[in-house]
C-alpha positions in Angstrom: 26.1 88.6 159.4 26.7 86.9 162.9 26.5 83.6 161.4 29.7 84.7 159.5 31.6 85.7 162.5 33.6 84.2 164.8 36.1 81.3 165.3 34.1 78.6 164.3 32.8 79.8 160.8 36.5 80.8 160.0 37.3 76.9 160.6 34.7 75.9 158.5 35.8 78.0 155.6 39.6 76.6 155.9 38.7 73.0 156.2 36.5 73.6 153.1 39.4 75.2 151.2 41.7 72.3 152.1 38.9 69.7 150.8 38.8 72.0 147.5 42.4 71.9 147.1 42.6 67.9 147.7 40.0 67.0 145.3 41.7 69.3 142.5 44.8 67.8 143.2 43.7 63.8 143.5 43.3 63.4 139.6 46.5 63.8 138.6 48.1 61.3 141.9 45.6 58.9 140.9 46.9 58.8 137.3 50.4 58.3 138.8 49.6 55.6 140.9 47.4 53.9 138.2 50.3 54.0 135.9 52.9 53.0 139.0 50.1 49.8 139.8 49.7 48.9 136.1 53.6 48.9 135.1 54.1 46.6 138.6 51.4 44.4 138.5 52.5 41.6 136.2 56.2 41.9 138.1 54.4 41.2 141.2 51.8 38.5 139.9 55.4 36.3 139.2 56.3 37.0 142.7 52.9 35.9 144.3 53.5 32.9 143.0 56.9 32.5 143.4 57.8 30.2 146.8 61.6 30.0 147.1 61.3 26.6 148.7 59.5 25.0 145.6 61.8 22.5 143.5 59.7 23.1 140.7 59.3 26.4 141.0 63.2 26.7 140.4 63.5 24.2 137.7 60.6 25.7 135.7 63.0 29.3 136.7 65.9 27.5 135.6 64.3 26.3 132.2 63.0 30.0 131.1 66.4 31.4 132.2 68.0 29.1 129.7 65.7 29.5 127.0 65.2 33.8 127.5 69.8 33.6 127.3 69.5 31.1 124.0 67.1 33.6 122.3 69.0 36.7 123.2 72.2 35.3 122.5 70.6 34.6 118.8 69.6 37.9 118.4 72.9 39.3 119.6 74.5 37.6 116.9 71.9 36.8 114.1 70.5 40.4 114.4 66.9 41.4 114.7 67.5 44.0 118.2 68.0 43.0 121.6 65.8 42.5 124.5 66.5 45.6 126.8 66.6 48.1 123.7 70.7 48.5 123.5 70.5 47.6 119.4 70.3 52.3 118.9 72.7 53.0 121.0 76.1 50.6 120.1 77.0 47.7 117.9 75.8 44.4 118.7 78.1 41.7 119.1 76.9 40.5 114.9 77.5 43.7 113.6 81.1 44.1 115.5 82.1 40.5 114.2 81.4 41.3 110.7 83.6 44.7 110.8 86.2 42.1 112.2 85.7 40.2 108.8 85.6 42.8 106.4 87.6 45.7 107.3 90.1 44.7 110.3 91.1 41.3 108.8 91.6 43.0 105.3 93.5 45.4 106.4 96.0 42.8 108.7 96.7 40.9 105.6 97.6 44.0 103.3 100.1 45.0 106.4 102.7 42.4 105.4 102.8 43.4 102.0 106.7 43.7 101.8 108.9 46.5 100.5 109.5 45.9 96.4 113.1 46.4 97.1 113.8 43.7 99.8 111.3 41.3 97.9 113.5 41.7 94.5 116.8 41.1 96.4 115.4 37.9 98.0 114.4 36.3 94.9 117.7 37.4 93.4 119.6 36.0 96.7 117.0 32.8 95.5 118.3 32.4 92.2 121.6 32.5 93.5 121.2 30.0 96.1 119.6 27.8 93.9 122.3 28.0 90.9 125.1 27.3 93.3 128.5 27.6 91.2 126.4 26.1 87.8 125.0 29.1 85.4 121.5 28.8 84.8 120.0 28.7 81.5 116.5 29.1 82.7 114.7 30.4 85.5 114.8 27.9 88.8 111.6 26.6 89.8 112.8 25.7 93.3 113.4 29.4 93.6 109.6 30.4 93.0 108.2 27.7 95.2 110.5 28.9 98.0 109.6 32.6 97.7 106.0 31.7 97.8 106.3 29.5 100.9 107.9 32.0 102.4 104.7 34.5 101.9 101.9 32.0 102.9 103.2 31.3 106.1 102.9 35.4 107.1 99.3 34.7 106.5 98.9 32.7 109.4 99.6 35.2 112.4 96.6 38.0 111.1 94.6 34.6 110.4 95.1 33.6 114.2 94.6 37.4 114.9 91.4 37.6 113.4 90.0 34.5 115.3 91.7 35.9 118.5 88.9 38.8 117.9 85.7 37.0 117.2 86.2 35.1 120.4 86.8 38.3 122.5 83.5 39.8 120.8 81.5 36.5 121.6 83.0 36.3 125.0 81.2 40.1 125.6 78.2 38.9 124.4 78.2 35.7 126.1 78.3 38.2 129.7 76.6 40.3 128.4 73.7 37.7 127.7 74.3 36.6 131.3 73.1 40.0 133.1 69.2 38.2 132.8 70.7 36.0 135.2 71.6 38.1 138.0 68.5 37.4 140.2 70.5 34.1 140.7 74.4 35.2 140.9 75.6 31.1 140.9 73.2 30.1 137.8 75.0 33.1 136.1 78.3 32.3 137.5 77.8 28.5 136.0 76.7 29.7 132.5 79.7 31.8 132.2 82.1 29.1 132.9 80.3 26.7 131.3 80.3 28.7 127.9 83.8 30.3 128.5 84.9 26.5 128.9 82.9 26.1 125.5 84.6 28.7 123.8 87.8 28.4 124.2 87.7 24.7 123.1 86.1 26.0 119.8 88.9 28.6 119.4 91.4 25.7 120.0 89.8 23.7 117.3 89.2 26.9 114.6 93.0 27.9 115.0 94.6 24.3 114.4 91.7 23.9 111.6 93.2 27.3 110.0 96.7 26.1 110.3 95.5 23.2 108.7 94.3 25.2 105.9 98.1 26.7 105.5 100.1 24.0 105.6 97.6 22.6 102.6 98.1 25.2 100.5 102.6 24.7 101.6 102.2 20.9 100.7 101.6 21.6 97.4 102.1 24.3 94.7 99.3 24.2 92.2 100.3 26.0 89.6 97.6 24.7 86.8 95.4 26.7 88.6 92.9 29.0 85.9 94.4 32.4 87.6 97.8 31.2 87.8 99.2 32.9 84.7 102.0 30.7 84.3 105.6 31.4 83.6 105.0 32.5 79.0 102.8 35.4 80.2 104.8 35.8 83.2 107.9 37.3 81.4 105.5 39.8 79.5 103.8 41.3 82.0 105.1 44.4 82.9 105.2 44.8 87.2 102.9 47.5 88.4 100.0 48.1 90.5 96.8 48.8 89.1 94.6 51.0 90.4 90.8 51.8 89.5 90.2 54.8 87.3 86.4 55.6 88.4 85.4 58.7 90.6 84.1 56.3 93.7 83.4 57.6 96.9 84.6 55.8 100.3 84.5 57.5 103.1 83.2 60.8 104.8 84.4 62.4 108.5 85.4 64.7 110.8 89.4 64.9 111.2 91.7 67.3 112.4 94.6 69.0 111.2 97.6 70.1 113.6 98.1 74.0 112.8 101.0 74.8 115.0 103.9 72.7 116.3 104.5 75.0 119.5 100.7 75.1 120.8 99.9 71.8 119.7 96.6 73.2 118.5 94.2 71.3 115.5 91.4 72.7 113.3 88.7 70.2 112.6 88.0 69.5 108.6 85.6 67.9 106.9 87.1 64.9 105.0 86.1 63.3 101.7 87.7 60.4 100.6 87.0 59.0 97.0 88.5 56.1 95.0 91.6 58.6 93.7 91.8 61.8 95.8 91.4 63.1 99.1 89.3 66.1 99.8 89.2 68.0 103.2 86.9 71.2 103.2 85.5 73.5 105.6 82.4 72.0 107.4 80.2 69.0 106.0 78.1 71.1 104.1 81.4 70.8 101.4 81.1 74.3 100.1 84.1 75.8 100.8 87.1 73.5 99.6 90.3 73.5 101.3 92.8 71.4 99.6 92.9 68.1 97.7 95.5 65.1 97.4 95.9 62.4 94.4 96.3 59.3 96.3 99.1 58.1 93.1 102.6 57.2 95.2 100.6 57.9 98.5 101.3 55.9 101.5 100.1 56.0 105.2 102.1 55.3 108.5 101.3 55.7 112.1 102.5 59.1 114.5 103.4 57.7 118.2 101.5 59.7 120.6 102.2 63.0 122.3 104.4 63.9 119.6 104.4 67.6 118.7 102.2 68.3 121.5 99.2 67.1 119.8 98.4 65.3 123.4 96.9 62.4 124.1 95.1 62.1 120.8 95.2 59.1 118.0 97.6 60.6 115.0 98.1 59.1 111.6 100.1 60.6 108.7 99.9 60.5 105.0 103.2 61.0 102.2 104.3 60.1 99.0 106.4 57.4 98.5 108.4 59.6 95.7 109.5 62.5 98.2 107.5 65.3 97.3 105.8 67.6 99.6 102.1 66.7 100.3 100.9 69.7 101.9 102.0 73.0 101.4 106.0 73.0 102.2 105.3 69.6 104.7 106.5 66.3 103.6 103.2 64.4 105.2 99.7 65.2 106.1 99.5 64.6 109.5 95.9 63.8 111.0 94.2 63.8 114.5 91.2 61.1 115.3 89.6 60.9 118.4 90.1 57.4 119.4 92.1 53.9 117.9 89.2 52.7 116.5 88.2 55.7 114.3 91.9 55.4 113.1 91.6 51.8 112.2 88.2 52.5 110.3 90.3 55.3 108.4 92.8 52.7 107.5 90.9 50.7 106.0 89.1 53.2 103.8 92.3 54.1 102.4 93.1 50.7 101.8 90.2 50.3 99.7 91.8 53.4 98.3 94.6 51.9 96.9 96.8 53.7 99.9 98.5 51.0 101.5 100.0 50.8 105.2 104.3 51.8 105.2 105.9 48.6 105.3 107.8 47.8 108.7 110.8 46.2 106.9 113.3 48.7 105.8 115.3 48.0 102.8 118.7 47.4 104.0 121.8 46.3 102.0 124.5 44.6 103.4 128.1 46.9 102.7 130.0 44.4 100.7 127.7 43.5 98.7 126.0 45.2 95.6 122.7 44.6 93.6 123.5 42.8 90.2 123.7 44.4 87.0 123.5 41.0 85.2 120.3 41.4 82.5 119.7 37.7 82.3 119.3 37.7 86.1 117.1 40.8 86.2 114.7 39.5 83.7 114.7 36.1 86.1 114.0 38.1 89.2 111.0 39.6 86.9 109.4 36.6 86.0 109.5 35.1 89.3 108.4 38.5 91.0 105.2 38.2 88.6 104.7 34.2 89.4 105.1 35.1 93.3 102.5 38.0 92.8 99.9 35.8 91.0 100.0 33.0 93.1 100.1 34.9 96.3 97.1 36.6 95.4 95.2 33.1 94.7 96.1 32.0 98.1 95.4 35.3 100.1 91.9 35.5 98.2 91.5 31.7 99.6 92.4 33.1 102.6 90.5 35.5 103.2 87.6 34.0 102.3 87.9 31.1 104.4 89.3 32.6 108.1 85.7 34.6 108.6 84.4 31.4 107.6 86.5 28.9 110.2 85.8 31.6 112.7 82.0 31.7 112.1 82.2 28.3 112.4 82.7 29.1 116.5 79.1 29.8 116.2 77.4 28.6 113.3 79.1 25.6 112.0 79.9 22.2 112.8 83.9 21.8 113.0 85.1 18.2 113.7 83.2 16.9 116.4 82.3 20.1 118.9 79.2 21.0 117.8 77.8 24.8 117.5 78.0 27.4 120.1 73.6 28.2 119.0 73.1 25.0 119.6 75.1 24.2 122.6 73.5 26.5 124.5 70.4 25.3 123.3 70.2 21.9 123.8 73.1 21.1 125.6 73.7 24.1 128.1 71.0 23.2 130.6 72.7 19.3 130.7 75.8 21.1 131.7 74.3 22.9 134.6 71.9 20.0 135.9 75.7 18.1 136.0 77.6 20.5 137.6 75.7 20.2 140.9 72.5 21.0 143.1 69.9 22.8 141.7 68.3 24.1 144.8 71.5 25.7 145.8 72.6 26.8 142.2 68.8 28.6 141.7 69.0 30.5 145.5 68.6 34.3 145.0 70.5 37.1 146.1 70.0 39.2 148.8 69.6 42.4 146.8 67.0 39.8 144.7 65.2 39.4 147.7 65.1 43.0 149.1 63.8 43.9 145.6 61.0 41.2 145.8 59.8 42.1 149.4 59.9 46.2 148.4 58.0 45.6 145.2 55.2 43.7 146.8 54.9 46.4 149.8 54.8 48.9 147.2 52.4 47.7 144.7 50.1 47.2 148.1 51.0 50.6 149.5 49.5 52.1 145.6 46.5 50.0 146.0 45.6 51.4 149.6 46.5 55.2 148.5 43.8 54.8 145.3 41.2 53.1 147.9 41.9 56.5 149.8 41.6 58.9 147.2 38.8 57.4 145.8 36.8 57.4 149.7 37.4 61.3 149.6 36.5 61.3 146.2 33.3 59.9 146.6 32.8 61.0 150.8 33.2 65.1 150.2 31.6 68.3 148.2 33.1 70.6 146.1 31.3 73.9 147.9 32.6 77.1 145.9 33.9 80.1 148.4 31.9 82.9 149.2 32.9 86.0 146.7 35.0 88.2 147.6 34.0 91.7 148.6 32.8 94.4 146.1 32.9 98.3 146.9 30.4 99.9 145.7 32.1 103.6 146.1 34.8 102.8 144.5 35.3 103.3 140.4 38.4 100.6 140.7 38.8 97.2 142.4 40.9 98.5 144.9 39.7 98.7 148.0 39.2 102.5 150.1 42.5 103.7 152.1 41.9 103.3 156.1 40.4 106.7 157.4 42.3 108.4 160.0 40.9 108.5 163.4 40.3 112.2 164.8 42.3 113.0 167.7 40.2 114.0 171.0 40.6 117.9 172.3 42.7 118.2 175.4 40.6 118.3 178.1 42.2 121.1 180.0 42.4 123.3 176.8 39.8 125.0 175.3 39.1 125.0 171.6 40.8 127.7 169.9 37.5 130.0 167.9 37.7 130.0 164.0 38.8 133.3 163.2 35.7 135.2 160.9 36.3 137.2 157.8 35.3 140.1 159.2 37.6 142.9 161.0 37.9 142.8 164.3 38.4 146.4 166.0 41.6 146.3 167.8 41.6 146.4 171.6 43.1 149.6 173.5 45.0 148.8 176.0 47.3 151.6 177.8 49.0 149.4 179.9 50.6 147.1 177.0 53.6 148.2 174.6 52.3 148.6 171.1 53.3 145.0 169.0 53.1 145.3 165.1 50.6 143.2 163.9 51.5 139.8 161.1 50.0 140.7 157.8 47.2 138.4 157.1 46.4 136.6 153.9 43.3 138.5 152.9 43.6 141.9 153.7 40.1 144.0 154.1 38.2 146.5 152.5 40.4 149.8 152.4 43.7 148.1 152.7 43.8 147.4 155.8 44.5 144.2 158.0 42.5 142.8 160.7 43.6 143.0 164.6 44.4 139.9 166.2 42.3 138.1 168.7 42.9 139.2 172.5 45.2 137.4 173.6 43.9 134.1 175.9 44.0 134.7 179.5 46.1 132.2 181.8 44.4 129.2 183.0 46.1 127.9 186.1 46.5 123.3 185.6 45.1 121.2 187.7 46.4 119.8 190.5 47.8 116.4 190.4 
């Protein structure tokens, strides 16, 4: 028991707690700072044996730099994921491009589809022209070819357009292949001019070969070609859209509808959109139905912003080209998206829809002048409407089919005499850098480089010294288990026995009071004394009556101080 007493044995038991503690606690740290040592230890091999002073150190640097940005830049644009993981969470620059080619560019060229009304009165205005003060007996082919012209050479601006947008895509990939690089800011800063310089020369070259492309198809008008359906079947074909009959489904989203004009408020739908109707219904789950649109006479036209305090929001509108209400007692459906792009997207599903884009030119007609009434001249302005049709479409399906391929020609293709972009940064991109000046300077890090460098080394030492610790106490101490804890015997529960109270000691200058007995006590005379009624006592005696009280205690004078 005196072993177990005392200062010192107290200190032992605390220091032997604290060791218990630390060696419960050292497995998990040293699983951190394995993990921490093993995820920095090929890092900091590189920079062991990286001098900064070494010319070949930098130009074997330079060299996997160049290669690491050629093979990224592939991916990027070939497909196949990207190097830091970024394929899940947004487009790459491949799969933006190729919504460029197959839904924006589409959709630009079906925007200058003009109104029937203007078109007919400019190939009447045609005919005219042509005739002069002579009466024509047959249908002017100068008129046609003039009409024609005059629609091939809109294709030009959305062709331009649509080049305008592959280089801006390539442009943010060609930076954002460049962020390897920023361990050495002037290297990056030379790569980015180099293939900006690059670029721009190819998107000089792609434009002037696509205006190439339409003043071929102005220099000459074939019209032997096999679609071309020629001026006999011209005059029996009856003017009309077609427009597919089978059920096919487009698109599927969230859009919303505004449901008051003075709040501004919207109530998000779900929308289905199929090859011949437009569906909205409750949530996704397309249980409940709300309403549903034929898409016959149906045209779609864009809602400036803010307007009837709809905010900030992207608004598009749907109506019939007839005049009838679309929704309930409204004239057009309007409907909120949440950004430009999402509008777009929608634009071009209902394009594939047969629901083309309202058509900026309004159908004006002068005041002194009226449309003819002559039949001979109305069946001209038929036949040529049906030529202009046929032949347009020939030349907007060559177009169409051979912008995406100038512009994929920025990086895939040869074009004249600039060769690819994949290649150019391949074999000649590291040319262009050794020429545009001194290495040693060009291949210099930065400071926050550096700092990063000098902190990952002092770290991956400062790990290595902490696991040499942990594994001296490891191997240097004993677990020793604590004494148990103590166990009363007295007790039926765990709990321990409540503190006694200590007795208080009798006054010394008091005596004890006696226990009063059971028995009677005769009661005192005293002739002197008053008679004092007695207090009833608890337990009366035999007979019914009560014991006397004791004497009473004579006076004991105190002690003098």
């Amino acid at each position: 028991m005196a072993d177990k007493l005392g200062t010192p044995y107290l200190q032992k038991a605390l220091n032997q707690m604290l060791t218990n503690h630390i060696r419960d606690t050292l497995p998990s740290l040293r699983t951190k700072l394995q993990a921490e040592v093993l995820s920095m230890e090929k890092e900091v091999e590189e920079y062991k044996k990286f001098k900064p002073g070494d010319p070949a150190m930098k130009t074997k640097a330079m060299l996997t730099l160049v290669q690491t940005y050629s093979l990224e830049f592939e991916r990027r644009i070939e497909g196949g994921g990207t190097s830091d993981g970024a394929a899940s969470q947004e487009l790459s620059g491949g799969a933006k491009i190729s919504r460029i080619f197959h839904e924006r560019f589409p959709f630009e060229l079906v925007k200058l589809e003009t109104d029937e009304k203007q078109m007919r009165r400019e190939i009447s205005y045609e005919i005219k022209n042509q005739l002069g003060v002579r009466v024509g007996l047959f249908t002017p082919d100068l008129a046609f070819e003039e009409i024609v012209k005059r629609q091939i050479k809109k294709l030009l601006q959305p062709s331009l357009k649509c080049v305008d947008m592959v280089s801006t895509e390539l442009g943010a990939v060609v930076q954002t292949c460049s962020e390897g690089m920023a361990k050495y800011p002037r290297l990056r800063d030379e790569t980015e001019r180099v293939l900006s310089t690059q670029l721009r020369e190819q998107e000089q070259a792609c434009k002037q070969h696509l205006k190439l492309m339409v003043e071929i198809e102005l220099s000459y008008m074939n019209t032997n070609h096999p679609d071309f359906i020629g001026f006999d079947r011209a005059s029996k074909t009856k003017q009309g859209g077609t427009r597919t009959a089978s059920h096919q489904l487009i698109r599927k989203g969230w859009l919303s509808i505004p449901v008051s004009l003075i709040k501004g408020s919207t109530r998000e739908y779900w929308f289905v959109l199929s090859s011949d109707s437009l569906t909205w219904y409750k949530d996704n789950e397309e249980k409940e139905q709300k309403y549903s649109l034929r898409l016959e006479d149906m045209r779609v036209r864009d809602i400036e912003a803010g307007r009837f305090s709809i905010g900030k929001k992207h608004v598009f509108a749907l109506f019939y080209t007839t005049g009838k209400n679309v929704y309930k007692d409204k004239d057009q459906l309007e409907m909120v998206a949440q950004s430009e792009e999402e509008v777009e997207n929608w634009k071009a599903s209902l394009l594939r829809a047969g629901v083309y884009p309202q058509s900026d030119s309004s159908s004006r007609i002068d005041s002194g002048e009226q449309d003819s009434i002559d039949p001979q001249l109305e069946r001209q302005v038929e036949t040529i409407r049906n030529l202009v049709d046929s032949y347009f479409s020939i030349v907007s399906k060559n177009i169409r089919d051979s912008v995406p391929r100038a512009s994929y020609c920025m990086i895939n293709m040869h074009h004249v005499s600039l060769p690819q972009l994949k290649e150019y940064i391949s074999k000649d991109l590291l040319a262009m850098i050794y020429a545009a000046g001194d290495q040693s300077e060009m291949m210099e890090e930065s400071q926050e480089a550096t700092l990063r460098r000098e902190d990952m080394i002092h770290m991956y030492h400062t790990c290595n010294e902490a696991l040499s610790l942990i594994r001296d106490v490891t191997s240097k101490t004993l677990h020793t288990p604590l004494p148990p804890p103590v166990q009363y015997d007295d007790q039926s529960d765990s709990h321990p026995p409540p503190p006694r109270s200590r007795p208080n000691p009798p006054a010394p200058s008091r005596p004890t009071r006696p226990t009063p007995g059971r028995s009677p006590v005769p009661p005192a005379i005293n002739n002197d004394r008053p008679h004092v009624p007695r207090r009833p006592s608890a337990n009366p005696g035999p007979g019914g009556t009560r014991p006397a009280p004791p004497p009473p205690r004579p006076s004991v004078p105190q002690r003098p101080h």
